[in-house]
ROSE-4610 file (N, C-alpha, C; in Angstrom, 1 decimal, always signed):
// ROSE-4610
residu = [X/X/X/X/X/X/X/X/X/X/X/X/X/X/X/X/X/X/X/X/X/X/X/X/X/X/X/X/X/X/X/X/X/X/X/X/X/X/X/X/X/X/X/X/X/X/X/X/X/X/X/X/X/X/X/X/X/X/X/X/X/X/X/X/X/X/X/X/X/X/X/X/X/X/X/X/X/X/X/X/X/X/X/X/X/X/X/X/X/X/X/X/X/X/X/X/X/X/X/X/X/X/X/X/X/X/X/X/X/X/X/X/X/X/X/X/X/X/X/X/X/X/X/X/X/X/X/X/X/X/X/X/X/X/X/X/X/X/X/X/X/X/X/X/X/X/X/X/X/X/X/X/X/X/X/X/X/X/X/X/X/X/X/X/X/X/X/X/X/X/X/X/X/X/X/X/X/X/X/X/X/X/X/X/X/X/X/X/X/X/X/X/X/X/X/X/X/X/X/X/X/X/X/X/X/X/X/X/X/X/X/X/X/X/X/X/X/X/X/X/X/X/X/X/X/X/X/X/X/X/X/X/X/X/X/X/X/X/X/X/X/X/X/X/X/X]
num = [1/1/1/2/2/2/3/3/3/4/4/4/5/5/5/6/6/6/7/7/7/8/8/8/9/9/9/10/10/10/11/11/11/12/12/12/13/13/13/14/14/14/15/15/15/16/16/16/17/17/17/18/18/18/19/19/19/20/20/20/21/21/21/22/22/22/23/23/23/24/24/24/25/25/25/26/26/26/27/27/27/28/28/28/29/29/29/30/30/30/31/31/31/32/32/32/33/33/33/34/34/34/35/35/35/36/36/36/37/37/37/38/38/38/39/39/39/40/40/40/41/41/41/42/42/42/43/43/43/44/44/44/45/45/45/46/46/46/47/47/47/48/48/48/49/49/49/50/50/50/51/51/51/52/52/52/53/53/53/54/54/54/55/55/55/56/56/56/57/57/57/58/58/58/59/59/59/60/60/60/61/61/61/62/62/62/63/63/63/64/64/64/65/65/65/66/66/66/67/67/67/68/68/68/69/69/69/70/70/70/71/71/71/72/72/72/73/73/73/74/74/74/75/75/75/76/76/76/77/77/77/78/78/78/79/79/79/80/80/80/81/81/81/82/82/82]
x = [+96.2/+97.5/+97.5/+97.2/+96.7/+96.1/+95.0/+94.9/+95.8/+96.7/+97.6/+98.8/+99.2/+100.2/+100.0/+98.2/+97.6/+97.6/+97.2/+96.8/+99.1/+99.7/+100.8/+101.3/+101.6/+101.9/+101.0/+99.7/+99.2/+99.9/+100.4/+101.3/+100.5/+99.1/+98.6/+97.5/+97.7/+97.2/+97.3/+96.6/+96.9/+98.2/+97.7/+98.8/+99.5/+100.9/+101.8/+101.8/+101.6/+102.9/+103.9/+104.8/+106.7/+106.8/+106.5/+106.3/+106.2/+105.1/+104.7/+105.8/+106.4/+107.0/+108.2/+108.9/+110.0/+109.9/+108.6/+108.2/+108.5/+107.9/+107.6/+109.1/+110.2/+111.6/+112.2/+111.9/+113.0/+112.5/+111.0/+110.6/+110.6/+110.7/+110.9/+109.3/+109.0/+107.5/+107.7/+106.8/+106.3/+105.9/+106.8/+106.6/+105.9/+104.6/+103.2/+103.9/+104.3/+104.5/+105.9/+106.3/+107.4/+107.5/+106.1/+105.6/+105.5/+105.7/+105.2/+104.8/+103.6/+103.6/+104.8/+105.0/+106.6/+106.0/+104.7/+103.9/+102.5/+101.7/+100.4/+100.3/+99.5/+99.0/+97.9/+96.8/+95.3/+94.9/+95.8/+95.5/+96.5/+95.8/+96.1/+97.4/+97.6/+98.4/+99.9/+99.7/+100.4/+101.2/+100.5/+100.5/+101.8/+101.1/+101.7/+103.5/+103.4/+104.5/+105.9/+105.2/+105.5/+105.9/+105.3/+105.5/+106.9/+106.6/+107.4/+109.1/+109.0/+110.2/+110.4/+109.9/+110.3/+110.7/+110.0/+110.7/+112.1/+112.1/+114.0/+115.1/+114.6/+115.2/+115.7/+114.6/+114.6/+116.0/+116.5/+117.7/+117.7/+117.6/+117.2/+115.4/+115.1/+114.1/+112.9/+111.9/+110.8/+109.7/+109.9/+109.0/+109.2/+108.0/+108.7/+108.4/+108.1/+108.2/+108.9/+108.7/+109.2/+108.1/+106.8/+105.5/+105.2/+104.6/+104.5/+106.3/+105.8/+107.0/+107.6/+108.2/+108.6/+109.9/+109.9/+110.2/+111.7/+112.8/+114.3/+114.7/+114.5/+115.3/+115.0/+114.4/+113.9/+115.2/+115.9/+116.8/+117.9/+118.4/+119.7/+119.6/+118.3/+118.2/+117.9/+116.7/+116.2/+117.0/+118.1/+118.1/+118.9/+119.1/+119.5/+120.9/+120.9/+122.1/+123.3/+124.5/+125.1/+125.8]
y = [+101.2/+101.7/+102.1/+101.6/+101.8/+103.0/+103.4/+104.9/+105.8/+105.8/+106.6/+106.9/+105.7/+105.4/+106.4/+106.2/+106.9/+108.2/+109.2/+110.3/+110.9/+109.9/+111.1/+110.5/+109.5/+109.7/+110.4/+110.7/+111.5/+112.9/+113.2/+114.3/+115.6/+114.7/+116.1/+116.8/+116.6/+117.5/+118.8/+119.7/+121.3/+121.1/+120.8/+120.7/+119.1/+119.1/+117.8/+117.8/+116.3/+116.2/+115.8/+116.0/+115.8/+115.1/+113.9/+112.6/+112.9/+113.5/+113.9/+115.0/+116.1/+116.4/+116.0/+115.4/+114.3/+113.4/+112.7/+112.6/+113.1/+114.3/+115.3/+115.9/+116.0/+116.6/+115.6/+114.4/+113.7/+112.6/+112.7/+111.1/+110.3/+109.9/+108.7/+108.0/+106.8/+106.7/+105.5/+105.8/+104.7/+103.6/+102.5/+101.1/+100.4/+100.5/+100.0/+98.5/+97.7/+96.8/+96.7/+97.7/+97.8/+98.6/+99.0/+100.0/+99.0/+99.4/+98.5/+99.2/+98.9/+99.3/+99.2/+100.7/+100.6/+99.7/+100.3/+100.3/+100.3/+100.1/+100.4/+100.5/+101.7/+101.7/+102.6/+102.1/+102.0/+104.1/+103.6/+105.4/+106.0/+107.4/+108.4/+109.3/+109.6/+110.2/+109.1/+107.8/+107.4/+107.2/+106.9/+107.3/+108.7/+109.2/+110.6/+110.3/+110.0/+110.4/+108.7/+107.6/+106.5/+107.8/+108.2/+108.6/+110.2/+110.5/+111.5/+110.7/+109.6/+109.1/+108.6/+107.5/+107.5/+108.5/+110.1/+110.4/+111.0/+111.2/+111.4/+110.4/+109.4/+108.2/+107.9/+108.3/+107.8/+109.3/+108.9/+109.4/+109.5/+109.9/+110.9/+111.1/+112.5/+112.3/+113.0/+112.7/+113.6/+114.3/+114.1/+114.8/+116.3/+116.9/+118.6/+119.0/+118.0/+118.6/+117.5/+118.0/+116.8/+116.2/+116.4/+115.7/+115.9/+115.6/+115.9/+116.3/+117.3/+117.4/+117.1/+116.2/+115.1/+115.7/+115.9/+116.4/+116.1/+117.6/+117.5/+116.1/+115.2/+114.0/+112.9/+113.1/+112.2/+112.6/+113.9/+114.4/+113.4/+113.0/+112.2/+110.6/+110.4/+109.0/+108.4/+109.6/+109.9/+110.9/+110.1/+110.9/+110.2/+110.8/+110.4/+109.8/+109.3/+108.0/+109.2/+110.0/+111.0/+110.2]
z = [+109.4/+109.0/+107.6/+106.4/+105.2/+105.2/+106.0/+105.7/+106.5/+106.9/+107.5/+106.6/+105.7/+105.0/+103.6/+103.4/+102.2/+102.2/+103.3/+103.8/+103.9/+104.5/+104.3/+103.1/+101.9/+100.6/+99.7/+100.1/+99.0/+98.7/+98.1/+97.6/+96.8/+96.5/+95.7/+96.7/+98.2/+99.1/+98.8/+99.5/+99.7/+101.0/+101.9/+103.2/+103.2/+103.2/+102.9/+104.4/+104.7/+106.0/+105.3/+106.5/+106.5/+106.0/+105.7/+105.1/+103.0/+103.5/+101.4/+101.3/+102.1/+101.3/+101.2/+101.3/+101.7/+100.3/+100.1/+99.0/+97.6/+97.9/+96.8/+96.6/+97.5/+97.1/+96.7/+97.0/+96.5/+95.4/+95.1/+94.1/+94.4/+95.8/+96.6/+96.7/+96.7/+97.1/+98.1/+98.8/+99.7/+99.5/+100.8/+99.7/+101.1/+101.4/+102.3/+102.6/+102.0/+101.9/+103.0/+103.2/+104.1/+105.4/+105.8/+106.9/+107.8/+109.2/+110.3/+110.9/+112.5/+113.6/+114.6/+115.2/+115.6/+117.2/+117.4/+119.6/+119.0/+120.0/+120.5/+121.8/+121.7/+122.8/+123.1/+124.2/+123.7/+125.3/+125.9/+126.6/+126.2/+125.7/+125.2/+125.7/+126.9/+127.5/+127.6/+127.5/+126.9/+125.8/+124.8/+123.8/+123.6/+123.9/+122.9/+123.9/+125.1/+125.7/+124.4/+124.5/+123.5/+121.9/+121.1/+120.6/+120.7/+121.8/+121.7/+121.7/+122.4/+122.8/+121.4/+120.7/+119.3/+118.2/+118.5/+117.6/+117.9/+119.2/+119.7/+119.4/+119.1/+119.1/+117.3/+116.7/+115.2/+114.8/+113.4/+113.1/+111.5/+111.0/+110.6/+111.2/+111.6/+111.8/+110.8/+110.3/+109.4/+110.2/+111.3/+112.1/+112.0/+111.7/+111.9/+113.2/+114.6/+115.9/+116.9/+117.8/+118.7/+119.4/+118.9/+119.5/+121.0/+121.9/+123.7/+123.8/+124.7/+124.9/+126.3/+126.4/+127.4/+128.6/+129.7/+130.9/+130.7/+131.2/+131.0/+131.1/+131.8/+132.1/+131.0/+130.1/+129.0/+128.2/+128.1/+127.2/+126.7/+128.1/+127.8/+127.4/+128.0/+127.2/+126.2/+125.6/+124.5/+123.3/+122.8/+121.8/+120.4/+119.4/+118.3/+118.3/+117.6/+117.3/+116.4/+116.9/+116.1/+114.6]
């Protein structure tokens, strides 16, 4: 998790994720000390579907996609907090 945390706060990349530049607009820095594992999970195609539902879920979100993209009926259960 430490190198995940390192790779999107590094800010003096050529290519930022959403994360660095979130960063980089606002001065804000990441505090590792306060990152958690949200899931695991060890097959792939799971995975991403876990992930896609998290990010419909999270509010504000930094994702600049919506990750797998998860079949109409995920729509209404999955989604942000207005």
């Amino acid at each position: 998790m430490n190198v995940r945390l390192r790779e999107h706060s590094d800010t003096t990349r050529l290519i930022l994720s959403a994360v660095g530049e979130h960063l980089t607009d606002t001065g804000y820095k990441l505090e590792e000390k306060k990152a958690a594992v949200i899931a695991t999970e060890e097959d792939n195609f799971r995975r991403k579907i876990r992930e896609a539902s998290e990010i419909l879920c999270q509010s504000p979100s930094l994702s600049r996609d919506r990750g797998f993209e998860l079949p109409g009926l995920y729509g209404e259960d999955f989604t942000r907090d207005k």
